[in-house]
Jmol script that loads the backbone (N, CA, C; Angstrom):
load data "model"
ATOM      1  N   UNK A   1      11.350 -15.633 -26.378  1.00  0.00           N
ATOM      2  CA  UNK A   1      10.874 -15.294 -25.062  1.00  0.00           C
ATOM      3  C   UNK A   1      12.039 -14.942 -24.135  1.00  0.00           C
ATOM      4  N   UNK A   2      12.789 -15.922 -24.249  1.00  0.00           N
ATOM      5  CA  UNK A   2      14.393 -15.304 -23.313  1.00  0.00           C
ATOM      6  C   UNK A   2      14.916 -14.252 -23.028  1.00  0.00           C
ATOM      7  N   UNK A   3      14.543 -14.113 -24.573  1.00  0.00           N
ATOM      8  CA  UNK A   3      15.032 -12.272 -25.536  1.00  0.00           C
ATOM      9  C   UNK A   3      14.561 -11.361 -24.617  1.00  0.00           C
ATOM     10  N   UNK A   4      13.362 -11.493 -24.429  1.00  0.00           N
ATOM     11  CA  UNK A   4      12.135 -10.350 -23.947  1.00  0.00           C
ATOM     12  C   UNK A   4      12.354 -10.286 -22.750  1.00  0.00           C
ATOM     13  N   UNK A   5      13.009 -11.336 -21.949  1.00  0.00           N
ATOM     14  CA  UNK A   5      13.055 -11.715 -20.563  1.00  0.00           C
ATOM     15  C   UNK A   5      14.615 -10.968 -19.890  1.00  0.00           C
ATOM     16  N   UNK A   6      15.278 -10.902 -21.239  1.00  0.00           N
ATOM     17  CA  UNK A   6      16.444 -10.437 -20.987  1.00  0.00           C
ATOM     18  C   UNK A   6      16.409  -8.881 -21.253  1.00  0.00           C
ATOM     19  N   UNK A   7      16.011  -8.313 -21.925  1.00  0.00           N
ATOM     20  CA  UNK A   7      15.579  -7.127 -22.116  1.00  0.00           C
ATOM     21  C   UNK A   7      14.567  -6.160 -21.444  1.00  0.00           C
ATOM     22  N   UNK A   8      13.817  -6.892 -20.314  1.00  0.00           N
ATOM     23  CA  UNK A   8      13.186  -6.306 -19.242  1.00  0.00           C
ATOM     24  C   UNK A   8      13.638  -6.721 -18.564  1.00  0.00           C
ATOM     25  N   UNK A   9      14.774  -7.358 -17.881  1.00  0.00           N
ATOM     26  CA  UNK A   9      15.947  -7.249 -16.874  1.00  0.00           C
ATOM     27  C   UNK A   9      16.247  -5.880 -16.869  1.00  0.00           C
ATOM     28  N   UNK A  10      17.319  -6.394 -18.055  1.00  0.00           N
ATOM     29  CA  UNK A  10      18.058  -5.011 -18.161  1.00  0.00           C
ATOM     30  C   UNK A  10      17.273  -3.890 -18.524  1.00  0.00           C
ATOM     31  N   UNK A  11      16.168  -3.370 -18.618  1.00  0.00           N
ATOM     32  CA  UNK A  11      15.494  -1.882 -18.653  1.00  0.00           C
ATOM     33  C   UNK A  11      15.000  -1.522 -17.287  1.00  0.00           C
ATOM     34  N   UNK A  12      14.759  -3.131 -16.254  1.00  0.00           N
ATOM     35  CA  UNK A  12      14.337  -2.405 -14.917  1.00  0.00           C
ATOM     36  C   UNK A  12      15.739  -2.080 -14.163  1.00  0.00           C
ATOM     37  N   UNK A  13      16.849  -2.496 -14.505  1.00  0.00           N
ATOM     38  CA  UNK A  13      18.133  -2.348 -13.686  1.00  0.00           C
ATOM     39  C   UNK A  13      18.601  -1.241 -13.970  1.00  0.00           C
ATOM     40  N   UNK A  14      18.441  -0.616 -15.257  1.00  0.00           N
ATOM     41  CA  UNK A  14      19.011   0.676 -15.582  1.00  0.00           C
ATOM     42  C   UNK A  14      17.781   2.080 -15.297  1.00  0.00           C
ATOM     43  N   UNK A  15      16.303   1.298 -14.845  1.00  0.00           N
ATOM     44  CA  UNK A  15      15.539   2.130 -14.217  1.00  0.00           C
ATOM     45  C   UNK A  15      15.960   1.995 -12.658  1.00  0.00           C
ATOM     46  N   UNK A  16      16.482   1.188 -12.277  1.00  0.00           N
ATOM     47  CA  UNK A  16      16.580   1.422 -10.056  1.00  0.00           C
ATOM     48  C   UNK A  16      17.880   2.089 -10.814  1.00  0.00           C
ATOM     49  N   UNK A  17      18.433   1.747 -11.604  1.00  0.00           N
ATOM     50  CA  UNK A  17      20.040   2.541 -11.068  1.00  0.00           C
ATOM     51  C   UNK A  17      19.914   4.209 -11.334  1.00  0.00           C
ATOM     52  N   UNK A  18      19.123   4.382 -12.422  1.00  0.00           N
ATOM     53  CA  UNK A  18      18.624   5.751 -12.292  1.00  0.00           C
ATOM     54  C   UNK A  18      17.936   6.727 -11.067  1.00  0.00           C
ATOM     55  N   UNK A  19      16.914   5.781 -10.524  1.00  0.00           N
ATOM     56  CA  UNK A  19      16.292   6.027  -9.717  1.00  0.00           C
ATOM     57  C   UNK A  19      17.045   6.159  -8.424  1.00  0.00           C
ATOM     58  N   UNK A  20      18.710   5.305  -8.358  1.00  0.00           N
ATOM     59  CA  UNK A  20      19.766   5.564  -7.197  1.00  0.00           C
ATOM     60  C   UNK A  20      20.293   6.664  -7.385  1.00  0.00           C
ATOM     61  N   UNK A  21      20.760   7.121  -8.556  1.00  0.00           N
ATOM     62  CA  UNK A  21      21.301   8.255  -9.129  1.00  0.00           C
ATOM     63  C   UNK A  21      20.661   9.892  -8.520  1.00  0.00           C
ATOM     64  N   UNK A  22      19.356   9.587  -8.676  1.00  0.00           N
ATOM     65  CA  UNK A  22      18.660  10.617  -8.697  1.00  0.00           C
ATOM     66  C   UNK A  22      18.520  10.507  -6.969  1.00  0.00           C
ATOM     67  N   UNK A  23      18.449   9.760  -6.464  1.00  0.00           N
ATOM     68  CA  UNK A  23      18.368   9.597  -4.744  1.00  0.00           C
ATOM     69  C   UNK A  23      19.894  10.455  -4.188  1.00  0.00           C
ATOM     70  N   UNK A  24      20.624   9.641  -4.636  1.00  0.00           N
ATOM     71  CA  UNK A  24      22.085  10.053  -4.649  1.00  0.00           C
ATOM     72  C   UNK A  24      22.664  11.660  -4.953  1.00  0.00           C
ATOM     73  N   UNK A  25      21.689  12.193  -6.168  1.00  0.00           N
ATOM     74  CA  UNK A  25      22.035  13.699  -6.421  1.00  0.00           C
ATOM     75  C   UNK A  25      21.306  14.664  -5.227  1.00  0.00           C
ATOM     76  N   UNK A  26      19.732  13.945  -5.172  1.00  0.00           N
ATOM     77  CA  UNK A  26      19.314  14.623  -3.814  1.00  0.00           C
ATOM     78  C   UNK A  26      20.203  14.923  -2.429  1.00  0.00           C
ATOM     79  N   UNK A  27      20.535  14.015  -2.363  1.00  0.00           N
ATOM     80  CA  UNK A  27      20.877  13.692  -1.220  1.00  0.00           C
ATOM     81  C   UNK A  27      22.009  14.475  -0.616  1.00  0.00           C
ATOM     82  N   UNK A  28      22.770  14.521  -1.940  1.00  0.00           N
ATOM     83  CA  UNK A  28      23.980  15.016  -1.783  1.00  0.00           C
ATOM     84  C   UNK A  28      24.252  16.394  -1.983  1.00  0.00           C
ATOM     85  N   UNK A  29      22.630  16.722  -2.455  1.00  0.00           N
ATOM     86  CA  UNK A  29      22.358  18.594  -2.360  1.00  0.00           C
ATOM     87  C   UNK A  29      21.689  18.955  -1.266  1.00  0.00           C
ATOM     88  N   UNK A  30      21.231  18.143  -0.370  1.00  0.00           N
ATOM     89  CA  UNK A  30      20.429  18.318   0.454  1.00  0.00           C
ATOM     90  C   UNK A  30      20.998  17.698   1.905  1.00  0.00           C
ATOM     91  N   UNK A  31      22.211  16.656   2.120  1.00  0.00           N
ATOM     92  CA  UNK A  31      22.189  16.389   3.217  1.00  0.00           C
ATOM     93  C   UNK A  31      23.834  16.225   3.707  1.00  0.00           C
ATOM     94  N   UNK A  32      24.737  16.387   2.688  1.00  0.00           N
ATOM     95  CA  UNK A  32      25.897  16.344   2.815  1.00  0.00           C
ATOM     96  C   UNK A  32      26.772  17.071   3.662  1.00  0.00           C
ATOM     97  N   UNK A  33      26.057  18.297   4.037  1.00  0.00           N
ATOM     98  CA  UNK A  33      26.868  19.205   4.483  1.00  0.00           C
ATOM     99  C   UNK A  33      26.784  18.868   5.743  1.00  0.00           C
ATOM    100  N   UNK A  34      26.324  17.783   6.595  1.00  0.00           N
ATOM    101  CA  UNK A  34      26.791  17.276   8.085  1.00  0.00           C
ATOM    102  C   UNK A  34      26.650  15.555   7.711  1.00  0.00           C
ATOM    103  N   UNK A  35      25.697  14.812   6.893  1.00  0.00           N
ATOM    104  CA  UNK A  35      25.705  14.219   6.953  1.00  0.00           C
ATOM    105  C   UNK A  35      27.184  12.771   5.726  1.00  0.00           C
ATOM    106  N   UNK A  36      27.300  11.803   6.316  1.00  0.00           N
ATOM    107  CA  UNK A  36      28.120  10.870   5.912  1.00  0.00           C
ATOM    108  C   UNK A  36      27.039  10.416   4.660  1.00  0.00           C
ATOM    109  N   UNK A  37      27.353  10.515   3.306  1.00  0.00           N
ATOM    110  CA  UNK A  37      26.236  10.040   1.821  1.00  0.00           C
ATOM    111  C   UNK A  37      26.559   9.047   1.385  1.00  0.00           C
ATOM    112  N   UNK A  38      28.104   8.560   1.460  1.00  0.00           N
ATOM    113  CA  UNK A  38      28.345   7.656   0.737  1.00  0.00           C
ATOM    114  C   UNK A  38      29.037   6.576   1.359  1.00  0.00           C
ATOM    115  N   UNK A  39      29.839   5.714   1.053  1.00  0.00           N
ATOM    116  CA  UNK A  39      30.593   4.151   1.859  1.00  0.00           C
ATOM    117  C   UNK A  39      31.199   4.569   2.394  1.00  0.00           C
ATOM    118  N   UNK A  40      32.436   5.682   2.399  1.00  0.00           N
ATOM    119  CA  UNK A  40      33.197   5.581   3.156  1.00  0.00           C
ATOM    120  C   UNK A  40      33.695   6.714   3.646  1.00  0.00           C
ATOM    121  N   UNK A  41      32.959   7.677   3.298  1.00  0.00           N
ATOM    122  CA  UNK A  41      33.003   9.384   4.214  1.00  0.00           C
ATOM    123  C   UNK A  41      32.512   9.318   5.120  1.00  0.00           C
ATOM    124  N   UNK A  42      32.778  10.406   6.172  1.00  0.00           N
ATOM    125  CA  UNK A  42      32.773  10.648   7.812  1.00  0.00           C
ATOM    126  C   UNK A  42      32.162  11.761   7.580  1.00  0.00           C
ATOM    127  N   UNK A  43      30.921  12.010   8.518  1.00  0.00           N
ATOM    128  CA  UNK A  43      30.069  12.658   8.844  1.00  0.00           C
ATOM    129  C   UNK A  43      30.688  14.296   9.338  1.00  0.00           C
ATOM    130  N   UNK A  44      30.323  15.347   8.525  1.00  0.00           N
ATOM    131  CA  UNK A  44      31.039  16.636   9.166  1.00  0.00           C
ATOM    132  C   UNK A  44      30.296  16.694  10.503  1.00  0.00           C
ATOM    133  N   UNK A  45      29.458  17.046  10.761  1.00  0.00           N
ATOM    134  CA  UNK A  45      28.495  17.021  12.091  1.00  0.00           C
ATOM    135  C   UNK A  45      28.497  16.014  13.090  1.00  0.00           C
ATOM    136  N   UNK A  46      29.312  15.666  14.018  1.00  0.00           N
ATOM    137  CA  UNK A  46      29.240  14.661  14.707  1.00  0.00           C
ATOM    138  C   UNK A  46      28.128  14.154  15.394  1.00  0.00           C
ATOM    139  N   UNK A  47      26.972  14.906  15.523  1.00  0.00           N
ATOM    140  CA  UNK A  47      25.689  14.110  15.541  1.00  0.00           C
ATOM    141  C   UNK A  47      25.098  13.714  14.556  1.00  0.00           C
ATOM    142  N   UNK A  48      25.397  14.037  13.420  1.00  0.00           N
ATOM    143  CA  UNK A  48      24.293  13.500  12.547  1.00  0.00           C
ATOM    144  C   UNK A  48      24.944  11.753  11.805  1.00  0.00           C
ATOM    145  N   UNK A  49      24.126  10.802  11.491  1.00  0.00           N
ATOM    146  CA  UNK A  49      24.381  10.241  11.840  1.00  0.00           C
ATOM    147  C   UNK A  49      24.870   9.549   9.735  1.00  0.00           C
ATOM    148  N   UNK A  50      25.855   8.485   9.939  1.00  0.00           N
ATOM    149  CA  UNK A  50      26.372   8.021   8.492  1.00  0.00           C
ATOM    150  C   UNK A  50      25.248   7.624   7.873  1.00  0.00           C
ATOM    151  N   UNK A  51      24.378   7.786   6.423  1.00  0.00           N
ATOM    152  CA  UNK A  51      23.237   7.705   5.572  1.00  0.00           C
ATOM    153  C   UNK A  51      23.592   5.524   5.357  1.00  0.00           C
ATOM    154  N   UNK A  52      24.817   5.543   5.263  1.00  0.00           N
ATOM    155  CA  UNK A  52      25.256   3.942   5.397  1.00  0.00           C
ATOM    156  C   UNK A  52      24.806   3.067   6.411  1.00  0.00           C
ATOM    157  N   UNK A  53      24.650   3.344   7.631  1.00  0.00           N
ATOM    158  CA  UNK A  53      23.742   3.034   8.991  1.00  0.00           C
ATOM    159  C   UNK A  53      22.644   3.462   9.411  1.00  0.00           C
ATOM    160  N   UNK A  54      21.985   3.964   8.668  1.00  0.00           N
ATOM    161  CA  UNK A  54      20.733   4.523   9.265  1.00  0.00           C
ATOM    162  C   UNK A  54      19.935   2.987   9.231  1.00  0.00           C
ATOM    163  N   UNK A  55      20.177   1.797   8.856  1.00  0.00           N
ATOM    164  CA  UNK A  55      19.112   0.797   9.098  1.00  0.00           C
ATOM    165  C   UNK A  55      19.518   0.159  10.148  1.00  0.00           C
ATOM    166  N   UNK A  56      20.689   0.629  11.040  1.00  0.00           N
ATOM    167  CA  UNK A  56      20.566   0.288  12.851  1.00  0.00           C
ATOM    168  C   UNK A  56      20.058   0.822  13.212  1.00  0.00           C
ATOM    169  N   UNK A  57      19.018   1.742  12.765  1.00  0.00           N
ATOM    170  CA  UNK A  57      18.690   3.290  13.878  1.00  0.00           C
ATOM    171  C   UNK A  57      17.164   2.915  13.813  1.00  0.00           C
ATOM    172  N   UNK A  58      17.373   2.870  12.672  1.00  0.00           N
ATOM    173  CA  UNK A  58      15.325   2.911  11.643  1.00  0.00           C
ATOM    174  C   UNK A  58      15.383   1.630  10.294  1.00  0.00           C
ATOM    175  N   UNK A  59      13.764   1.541  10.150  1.00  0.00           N
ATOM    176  CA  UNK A  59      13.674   0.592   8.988  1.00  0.00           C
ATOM    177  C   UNK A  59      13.860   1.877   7.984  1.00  0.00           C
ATOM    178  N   UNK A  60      14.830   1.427   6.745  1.00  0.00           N
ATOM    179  CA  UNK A  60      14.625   2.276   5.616  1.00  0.00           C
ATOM    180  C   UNK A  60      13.477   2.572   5.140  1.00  0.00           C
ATOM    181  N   UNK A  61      12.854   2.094   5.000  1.00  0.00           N
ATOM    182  CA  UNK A  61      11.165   1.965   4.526  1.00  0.00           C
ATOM    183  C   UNK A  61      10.619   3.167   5.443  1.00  0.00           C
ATOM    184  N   UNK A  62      10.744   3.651   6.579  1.00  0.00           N
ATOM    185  CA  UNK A  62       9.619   3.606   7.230  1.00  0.00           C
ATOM    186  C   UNK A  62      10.296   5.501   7.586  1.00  0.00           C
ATOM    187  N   UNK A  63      11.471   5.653   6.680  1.00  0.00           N
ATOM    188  CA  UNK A  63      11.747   7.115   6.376  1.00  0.00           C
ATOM    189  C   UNK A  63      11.274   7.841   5.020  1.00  0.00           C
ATOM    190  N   UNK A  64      10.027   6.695   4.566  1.00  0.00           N
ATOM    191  CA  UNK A  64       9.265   7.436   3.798  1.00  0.00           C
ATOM    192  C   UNK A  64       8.239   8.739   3.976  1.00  0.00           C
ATOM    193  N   UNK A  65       7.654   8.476   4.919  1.00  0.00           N
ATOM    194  CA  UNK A  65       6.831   9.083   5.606  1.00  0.00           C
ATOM    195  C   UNK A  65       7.504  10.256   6.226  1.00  0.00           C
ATOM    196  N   UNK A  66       8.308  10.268   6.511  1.00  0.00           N
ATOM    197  CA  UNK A  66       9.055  11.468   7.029  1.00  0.00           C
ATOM    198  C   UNK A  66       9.692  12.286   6.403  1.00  0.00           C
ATOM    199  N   UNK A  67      10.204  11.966   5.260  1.00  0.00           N
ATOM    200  CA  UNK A  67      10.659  12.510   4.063  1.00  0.00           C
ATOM    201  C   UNK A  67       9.851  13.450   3.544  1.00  0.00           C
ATOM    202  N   UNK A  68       8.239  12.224   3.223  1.00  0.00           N
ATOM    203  CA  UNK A  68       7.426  13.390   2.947  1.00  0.00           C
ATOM    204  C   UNK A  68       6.770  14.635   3.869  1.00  0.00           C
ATOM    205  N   UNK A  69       6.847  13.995   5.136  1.00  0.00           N
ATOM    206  CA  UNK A  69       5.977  15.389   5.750  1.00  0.00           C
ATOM    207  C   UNK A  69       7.033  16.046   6.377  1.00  0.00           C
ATOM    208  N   UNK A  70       8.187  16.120   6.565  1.00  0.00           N
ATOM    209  CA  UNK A  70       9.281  16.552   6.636  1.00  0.00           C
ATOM    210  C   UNK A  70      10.359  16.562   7.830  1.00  0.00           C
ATOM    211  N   UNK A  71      11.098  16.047   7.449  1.00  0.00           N
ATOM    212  CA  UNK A  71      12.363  15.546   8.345  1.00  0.00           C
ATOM    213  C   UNK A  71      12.584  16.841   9.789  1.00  0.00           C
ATOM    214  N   UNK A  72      12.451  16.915  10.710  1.00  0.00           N
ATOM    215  CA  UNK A  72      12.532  18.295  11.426  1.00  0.00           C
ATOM    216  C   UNK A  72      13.270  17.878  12.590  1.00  0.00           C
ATOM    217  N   UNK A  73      13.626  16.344  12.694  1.00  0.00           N
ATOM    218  CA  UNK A  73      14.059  15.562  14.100  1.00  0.00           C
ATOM    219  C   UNK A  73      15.874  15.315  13.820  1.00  0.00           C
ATOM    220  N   UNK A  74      16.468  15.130  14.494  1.00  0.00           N
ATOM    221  CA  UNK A  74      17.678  14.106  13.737  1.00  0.00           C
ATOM    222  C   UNK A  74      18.926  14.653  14.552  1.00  0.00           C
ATOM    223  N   UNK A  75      19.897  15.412  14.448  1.00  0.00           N
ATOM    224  CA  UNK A  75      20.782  16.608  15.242  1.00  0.00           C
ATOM    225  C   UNK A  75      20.190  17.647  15.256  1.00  0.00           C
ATOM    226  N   UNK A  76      20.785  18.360  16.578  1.00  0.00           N
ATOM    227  CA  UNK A  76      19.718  19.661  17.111  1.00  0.00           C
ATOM    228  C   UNK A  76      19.616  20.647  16.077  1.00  0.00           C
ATOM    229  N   UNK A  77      20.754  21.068  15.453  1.00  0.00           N
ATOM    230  CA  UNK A  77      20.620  22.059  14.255  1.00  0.00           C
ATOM    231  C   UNK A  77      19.742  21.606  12.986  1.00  0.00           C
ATOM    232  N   UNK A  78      19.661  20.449  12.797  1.00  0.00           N
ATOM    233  CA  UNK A  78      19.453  19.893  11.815  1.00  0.00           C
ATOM    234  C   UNK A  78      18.010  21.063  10.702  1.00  0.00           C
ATOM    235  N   UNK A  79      18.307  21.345   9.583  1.00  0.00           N
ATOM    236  CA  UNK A  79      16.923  22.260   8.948  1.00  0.00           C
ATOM    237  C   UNK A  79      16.181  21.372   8.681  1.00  0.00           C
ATOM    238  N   UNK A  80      15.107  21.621   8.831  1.00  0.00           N
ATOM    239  CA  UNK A  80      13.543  20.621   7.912  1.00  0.00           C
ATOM    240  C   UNK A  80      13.839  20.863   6.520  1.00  0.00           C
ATOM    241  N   UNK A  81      13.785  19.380   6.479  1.00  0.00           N
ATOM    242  CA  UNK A  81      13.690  18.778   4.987  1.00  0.00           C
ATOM    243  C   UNK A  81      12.405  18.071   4.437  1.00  0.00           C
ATOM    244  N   UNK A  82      11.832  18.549   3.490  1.00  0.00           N
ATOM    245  CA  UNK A  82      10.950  17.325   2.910  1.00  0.00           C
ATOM    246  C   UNK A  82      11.226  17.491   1.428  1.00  0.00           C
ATOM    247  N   UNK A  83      10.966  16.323   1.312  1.00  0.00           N
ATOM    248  CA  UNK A  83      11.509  15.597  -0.154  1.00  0.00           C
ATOM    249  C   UNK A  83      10.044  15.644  -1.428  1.00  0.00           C
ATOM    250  N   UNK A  84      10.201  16.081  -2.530  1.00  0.00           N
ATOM    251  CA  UNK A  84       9.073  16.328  -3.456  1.00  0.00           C
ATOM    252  C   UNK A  84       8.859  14.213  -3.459  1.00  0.00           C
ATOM    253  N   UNK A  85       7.546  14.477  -3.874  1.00  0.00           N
ATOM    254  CA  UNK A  85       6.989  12.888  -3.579  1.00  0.00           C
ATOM    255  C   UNK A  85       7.829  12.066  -4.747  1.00  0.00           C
ATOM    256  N   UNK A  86       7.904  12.271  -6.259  1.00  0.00           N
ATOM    257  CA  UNK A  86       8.946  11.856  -6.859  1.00  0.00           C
ATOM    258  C   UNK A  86      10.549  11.594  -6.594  1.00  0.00           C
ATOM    259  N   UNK A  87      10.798  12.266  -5.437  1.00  0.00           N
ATOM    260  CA  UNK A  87      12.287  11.716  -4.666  1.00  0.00           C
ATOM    261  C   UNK A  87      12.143  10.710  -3.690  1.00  0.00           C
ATOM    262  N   UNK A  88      11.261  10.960  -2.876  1.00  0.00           N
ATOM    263  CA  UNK A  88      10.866   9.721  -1.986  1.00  0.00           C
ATOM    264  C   UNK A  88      12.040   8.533  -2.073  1.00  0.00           C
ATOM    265  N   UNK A  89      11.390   7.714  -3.501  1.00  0.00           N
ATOM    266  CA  UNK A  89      11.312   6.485  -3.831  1.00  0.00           C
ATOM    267  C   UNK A  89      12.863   6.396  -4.127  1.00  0.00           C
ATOM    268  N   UNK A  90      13.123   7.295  -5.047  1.00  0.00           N
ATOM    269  CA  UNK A  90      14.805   7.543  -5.265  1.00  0.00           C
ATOM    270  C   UNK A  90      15.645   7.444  -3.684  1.00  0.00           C
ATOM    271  N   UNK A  91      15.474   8.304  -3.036  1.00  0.00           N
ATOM    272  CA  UNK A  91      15.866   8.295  -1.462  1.00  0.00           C
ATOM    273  C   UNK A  91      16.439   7.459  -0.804  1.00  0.00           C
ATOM    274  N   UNK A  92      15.514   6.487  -0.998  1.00  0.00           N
ATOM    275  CA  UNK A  92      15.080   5.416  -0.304  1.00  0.00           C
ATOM    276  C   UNK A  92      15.724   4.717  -0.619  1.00  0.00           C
ATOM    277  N   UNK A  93      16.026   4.071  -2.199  1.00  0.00           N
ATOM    278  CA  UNK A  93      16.575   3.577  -2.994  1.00  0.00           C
ATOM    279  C   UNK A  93      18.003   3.601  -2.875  1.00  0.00           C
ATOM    280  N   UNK A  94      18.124   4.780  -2.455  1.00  0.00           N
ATOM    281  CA  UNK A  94      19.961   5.088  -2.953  1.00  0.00           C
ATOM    282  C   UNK A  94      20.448   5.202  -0.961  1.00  0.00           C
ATOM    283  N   UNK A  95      19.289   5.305  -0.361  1.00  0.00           N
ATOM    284  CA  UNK A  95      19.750   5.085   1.261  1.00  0.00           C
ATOM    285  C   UNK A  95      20.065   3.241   1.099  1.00  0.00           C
ATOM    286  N   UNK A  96      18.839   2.746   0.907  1.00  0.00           N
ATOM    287  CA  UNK A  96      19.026   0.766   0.923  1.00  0.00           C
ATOM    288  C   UNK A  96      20.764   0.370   0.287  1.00  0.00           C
ATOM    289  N   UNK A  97      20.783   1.080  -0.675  1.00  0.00           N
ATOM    290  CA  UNK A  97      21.889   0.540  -1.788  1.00  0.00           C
ATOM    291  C   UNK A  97      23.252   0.833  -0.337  1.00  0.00           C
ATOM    292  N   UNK A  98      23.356   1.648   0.431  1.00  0.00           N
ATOM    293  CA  UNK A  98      24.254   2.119   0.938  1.00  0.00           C
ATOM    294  C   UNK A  98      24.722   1.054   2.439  1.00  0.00           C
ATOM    295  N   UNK A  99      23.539   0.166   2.720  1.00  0.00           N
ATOM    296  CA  UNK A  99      23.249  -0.172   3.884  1.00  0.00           C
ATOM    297  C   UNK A  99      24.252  -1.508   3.966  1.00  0.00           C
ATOM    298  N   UNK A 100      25.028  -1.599   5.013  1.00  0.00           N
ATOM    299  CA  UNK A 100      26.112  -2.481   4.961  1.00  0.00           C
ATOM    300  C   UNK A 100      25.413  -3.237   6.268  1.00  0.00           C
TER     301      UNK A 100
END
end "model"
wireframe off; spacefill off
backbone 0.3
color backbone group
């Protein structure tokens, strides 16, 4: 039983870390070019704001919804983004992982 216990550990950890991965590739095709993606890069766009702090701003959670019907708010230039519903969760995932 341990066995089994230890082996669906490790298959859900290497499913979120995938699922960060894939948040992480989005993200970084889609929001890098003003925004801060990772720990310790600086934002090209000085309004837009570091992906590492966005849970002083907003609940992570609650940029689901916006993701999907599409991001259109944020810095004035900013383009509308919406995220296919299979990224969502990734997104989200790889925004939380970032949150200091």
């Amino acid at each position: 039983m341990a066995a089994f216990a230890v082996l669906f550990v490790g298959s859900a950890s290497a499913d979120d870390d995938r699922q960060r991965a894939y948040g992480e590739m989005s993200i970084k095709q889609n929001c890098s070019r003003c925004h801060a993606v990772a720990l310790t890069d600086e934002s090209a766009h000085p309004e837009a704001p570091a992906f590492r702090n966005l849970s002083q701003r907003y609940p992570i959670e609650a940029l689901a919804e916006a993701l999907a019907e599409g991001i259109s708010v944020g810095h004035p230039d900013m383009p509308e983004f919406r995220a296919e519903p299979e990224e969502i969760g990734a997104i989200i995932a790889y925004i939380e992982s970032l949150q200091r």
